[in-house]
C-alpha atoms as a printed R data frame, in Angstrom:
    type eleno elety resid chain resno       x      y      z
1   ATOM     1    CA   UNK     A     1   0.000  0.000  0.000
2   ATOM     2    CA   UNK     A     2   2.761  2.358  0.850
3   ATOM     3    CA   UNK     A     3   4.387  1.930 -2.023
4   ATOM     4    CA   UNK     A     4   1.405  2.751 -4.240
5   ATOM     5    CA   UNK     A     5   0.890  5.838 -2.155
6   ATOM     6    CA   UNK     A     6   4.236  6.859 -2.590
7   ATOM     7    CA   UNK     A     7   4.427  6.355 -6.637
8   ATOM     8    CA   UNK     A     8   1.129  7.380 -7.182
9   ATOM     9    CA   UNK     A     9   3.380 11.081 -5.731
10  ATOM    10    CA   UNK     A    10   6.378 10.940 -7.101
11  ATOM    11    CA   UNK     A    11   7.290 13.806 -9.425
12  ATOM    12    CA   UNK     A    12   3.726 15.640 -8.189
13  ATOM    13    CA   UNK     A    13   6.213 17.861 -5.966
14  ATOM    14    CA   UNK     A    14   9.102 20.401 -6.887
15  ATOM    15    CA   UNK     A    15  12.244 21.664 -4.674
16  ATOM    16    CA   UNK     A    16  10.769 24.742 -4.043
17  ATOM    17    CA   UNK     A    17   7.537 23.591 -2.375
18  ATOM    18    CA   UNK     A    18  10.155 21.557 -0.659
19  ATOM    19    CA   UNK     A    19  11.609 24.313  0.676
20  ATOM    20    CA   UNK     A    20   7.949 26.603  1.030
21  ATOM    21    CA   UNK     A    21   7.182 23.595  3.584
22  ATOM    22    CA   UNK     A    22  10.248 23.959  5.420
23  ATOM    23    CA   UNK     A    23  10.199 28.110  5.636
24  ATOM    24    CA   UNK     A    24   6.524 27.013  7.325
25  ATOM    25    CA   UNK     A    25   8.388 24.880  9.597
26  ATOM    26    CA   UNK     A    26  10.491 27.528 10.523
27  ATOM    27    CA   UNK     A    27   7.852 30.432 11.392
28  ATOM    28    CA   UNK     A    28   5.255 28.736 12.662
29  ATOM    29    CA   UNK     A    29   6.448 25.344 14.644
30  ATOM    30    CA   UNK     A    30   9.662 26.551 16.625
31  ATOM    31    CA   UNK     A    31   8.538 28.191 20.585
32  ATOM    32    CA   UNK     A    32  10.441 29.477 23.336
33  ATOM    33    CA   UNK     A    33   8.284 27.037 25.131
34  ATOM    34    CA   UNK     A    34   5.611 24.990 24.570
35  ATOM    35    CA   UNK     A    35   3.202 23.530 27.433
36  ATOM    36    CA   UNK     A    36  -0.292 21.939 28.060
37  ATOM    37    CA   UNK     A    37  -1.794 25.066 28.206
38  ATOM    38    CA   UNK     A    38  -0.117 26.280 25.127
39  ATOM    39    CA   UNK     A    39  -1.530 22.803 23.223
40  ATOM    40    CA   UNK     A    40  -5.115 23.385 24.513
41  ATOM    41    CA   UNK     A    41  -5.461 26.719 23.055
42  ATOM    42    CA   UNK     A    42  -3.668 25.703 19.425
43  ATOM    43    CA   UNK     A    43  -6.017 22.714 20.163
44  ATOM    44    CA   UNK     A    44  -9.401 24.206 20.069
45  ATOM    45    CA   UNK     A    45  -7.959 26.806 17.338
46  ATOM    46    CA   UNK     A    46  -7.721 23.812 14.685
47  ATOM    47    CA   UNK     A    47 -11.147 22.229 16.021
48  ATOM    48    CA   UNK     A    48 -12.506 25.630 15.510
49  ATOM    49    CA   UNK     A    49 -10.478 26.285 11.901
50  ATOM    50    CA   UNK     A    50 -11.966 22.922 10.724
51  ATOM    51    CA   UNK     A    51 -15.731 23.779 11.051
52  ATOM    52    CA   UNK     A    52 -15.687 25.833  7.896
53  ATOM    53    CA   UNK     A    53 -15.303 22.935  6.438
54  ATOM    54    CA   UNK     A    54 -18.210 21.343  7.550
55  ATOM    55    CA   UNK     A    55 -16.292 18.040  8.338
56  ATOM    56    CA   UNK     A    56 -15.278 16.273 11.559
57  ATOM    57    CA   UNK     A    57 -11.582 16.033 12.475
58  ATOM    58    CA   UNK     A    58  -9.494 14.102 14.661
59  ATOM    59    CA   UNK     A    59  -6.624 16.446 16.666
60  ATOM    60    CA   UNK     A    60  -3.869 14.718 19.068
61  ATOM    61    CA   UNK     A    61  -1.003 16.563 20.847
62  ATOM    62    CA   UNK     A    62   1.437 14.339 21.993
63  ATOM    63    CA   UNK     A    63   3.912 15.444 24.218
64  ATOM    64    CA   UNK     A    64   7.476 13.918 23.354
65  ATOM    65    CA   UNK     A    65   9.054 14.133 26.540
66  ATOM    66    CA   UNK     A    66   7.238 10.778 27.977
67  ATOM    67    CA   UNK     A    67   4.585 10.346 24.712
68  ATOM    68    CA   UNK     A    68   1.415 11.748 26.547
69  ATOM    69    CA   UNK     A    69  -1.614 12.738 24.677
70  ATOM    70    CA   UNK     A    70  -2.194 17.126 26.317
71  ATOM    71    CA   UNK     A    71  -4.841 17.443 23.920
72  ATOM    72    CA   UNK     A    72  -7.232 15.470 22.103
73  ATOM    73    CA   UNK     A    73 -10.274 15.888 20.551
74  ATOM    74    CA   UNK     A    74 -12.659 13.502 18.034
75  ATOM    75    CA   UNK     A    75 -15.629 15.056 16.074
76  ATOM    76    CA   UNK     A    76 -18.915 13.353 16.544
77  ATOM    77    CA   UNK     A    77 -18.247 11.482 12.774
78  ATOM    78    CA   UNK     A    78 -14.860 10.274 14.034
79  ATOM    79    CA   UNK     A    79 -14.142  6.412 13.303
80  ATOM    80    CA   UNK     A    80 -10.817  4.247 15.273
81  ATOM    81    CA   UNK     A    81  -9.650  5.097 11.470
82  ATOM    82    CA   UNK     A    82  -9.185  8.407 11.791
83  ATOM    83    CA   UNK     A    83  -7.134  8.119 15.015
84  ATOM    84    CA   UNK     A    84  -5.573  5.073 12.679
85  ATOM    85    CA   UNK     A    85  -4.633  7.470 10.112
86  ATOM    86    CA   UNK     A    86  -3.187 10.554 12.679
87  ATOM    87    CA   UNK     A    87  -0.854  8.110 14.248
88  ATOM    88    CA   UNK     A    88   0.763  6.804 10.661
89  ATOM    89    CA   UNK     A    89   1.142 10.902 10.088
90  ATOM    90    CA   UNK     A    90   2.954 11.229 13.955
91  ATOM    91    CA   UNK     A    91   4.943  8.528 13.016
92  ATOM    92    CA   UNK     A    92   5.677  9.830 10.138
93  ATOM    93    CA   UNK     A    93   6.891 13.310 12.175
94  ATOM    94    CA   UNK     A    94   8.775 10.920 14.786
95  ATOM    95    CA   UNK     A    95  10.790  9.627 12.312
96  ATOM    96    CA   UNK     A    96  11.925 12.634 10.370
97  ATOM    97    CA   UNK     A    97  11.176 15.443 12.325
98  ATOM    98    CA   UNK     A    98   9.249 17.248 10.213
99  ATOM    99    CA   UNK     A    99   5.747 17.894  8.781
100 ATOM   100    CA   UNK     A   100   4.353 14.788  7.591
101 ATOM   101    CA   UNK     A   101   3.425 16.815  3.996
102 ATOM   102    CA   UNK     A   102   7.041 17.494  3.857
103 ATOM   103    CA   UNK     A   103   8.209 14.080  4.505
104 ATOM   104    CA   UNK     A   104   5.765 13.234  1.206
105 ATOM   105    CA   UNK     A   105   7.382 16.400 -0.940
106 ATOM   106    CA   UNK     A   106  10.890 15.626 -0.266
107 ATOM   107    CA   UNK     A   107  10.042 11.705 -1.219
108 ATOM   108    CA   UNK     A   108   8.209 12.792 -3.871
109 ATOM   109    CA   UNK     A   109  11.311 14.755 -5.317
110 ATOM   110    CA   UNK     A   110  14.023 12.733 -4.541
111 ATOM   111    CA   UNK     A   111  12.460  9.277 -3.138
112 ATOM   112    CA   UNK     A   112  15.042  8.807 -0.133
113 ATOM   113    CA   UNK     A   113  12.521  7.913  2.228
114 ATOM   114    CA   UNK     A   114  12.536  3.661  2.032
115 ATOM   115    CA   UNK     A   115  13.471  3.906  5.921
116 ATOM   116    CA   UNK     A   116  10.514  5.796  6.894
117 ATOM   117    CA   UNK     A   117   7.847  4.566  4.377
118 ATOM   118    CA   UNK     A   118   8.590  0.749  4.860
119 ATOM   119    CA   UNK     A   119   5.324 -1.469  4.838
120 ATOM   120    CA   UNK     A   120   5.741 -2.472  8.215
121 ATOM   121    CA   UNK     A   121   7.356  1.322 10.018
122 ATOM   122    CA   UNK     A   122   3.756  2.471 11.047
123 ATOM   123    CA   UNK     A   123   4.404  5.934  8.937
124 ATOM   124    CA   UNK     A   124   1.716  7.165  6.422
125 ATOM   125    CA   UNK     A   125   2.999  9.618  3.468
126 ATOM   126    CA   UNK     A   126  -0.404 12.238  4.192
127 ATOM   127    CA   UNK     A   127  -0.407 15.648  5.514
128 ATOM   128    CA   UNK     A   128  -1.966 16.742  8.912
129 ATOM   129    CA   UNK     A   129   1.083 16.151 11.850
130 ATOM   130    CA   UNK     A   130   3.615 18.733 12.609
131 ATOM   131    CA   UNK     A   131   6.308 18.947 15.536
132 ATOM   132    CA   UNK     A   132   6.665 21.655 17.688
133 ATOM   133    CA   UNK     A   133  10.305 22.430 18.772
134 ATOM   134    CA   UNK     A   134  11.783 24.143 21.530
135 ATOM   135    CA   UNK     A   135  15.494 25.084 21.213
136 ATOM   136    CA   UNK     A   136  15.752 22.521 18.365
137 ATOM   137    CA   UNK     A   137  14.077 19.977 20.489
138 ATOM   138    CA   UNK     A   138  10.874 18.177 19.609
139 ATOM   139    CA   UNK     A   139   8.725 18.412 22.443
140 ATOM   140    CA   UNK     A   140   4.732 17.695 21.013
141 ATOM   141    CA   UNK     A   141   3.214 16.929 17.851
142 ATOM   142    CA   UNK     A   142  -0.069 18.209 16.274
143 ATOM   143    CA   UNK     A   143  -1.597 14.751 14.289
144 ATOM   144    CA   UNK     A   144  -4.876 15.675 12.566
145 ATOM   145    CA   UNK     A   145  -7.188 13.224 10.318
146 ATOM   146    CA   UNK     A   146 -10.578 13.451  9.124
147 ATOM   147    CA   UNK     A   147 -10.397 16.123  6.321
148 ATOM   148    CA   UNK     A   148 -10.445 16.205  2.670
149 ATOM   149    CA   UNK     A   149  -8.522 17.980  0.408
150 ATOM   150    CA   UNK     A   150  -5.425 18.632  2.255
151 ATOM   151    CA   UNK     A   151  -7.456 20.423  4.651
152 ATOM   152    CA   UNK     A   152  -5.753 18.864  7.825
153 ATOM   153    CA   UNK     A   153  -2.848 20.541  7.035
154 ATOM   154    CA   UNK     A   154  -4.581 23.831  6.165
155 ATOM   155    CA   UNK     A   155  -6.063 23.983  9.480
156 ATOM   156    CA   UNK     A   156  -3.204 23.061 11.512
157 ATOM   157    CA   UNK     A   157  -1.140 25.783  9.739
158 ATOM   158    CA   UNK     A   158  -4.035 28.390 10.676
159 ATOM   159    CA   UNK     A   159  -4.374 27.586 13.633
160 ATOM   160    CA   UNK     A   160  -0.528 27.678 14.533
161 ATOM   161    CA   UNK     A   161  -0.454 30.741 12.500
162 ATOM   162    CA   UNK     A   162  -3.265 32.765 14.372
163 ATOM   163    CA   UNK     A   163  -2.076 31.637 18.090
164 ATOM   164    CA   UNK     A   164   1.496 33.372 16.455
165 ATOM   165    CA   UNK     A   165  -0.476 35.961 15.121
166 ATOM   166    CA   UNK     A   166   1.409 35.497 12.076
167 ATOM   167    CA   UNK     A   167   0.791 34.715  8.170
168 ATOM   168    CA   UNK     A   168   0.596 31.756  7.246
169 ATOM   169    CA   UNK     A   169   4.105 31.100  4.668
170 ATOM   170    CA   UNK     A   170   3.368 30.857  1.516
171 ATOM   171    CA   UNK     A   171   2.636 26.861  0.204
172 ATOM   172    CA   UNK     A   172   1.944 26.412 -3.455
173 ATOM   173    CA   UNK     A   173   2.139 22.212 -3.919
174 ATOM   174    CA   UNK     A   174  -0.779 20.104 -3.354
175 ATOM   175    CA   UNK     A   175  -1.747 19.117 -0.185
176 ATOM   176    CA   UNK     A   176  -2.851 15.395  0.471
């Protein structure tokens, strides 16, 4: 399955939205700290971000320091899948350390992943998880599932972006 997913992507991505993911990564996910507080409050900003689009989500934080869920949330829709699918997209973040729709760009343009996207790793090559770092260190990530369209990512980034009262970096690829 995984490595339909990932051919079925290959060549859909270029460097630069590489590297449009990765300027995301560095305004909106680094902190000066990051706490339970902080994760209920970007929490309910992506439950609240994914109501325009009239679908339910699934939304884990998962602090890194000893793996415990600070936030989580399931809309009344929400299946075992949908948890199914946010924890292939925080494994996916585990293992590389950044957003899960960059981990599918940068395989998508050069393919390098085999170590994360093995059959058996757990990892799913789908946007909707990002890390949040502290001083370089990954202390929680965001895992969404539930929405169409690239729309978990959307409303992660908005939501990360309005608690930063920042813009949202600019993303041009597609968003899976």
């Amino acid at each position: 399955m995984l490595k339909d997913i990932r051919e079925q992507f290959k060549g859909k991505f270029t460097l630069e939205q590489v590297n449009e993911l990765e300027k995301m990564e560095n305004e909106l996910l680094h902190f000066s700290q990051f706490n339970s507080e902080m994760a209920l409050e970007i929490g309910n900003k992506i439950v609240e971000c994914s109501k325009e689009y009239n679908e339910d989500v699934v939304v884990r934080i998962i602090r890194q320091s000893d793996d415990l869920i600070i936030f989580q949330y399931a809309g009344n829709t929400m299946k075992e899948r949908n948890y199914s699918f946010a924890m292939g997209k925080y494994n996916t973040v585990k293992k590389t350390k950044h957003c899960s729709l960059w981990a599918l760009a940068h395989d998508g343009v050069y393919g390098n992943l085999d170590d994360v996207y093995q059959e058996d790793s757990g990892c799913l090559p789908a946007a909707g998880a990002f890390p949040i770092f502290v001083n370089d260190e990954m202390m929680a990530i965001i895992t969404t599932s539930g929405l169409h369209n690239g729309n978990d990512y959307e409303v992660v980034a908005r939501a990360l972006a309005q608690y930063e009262n920042k813009k949202i970096p600019e993303y041009s690829g597609i968003r899976v």
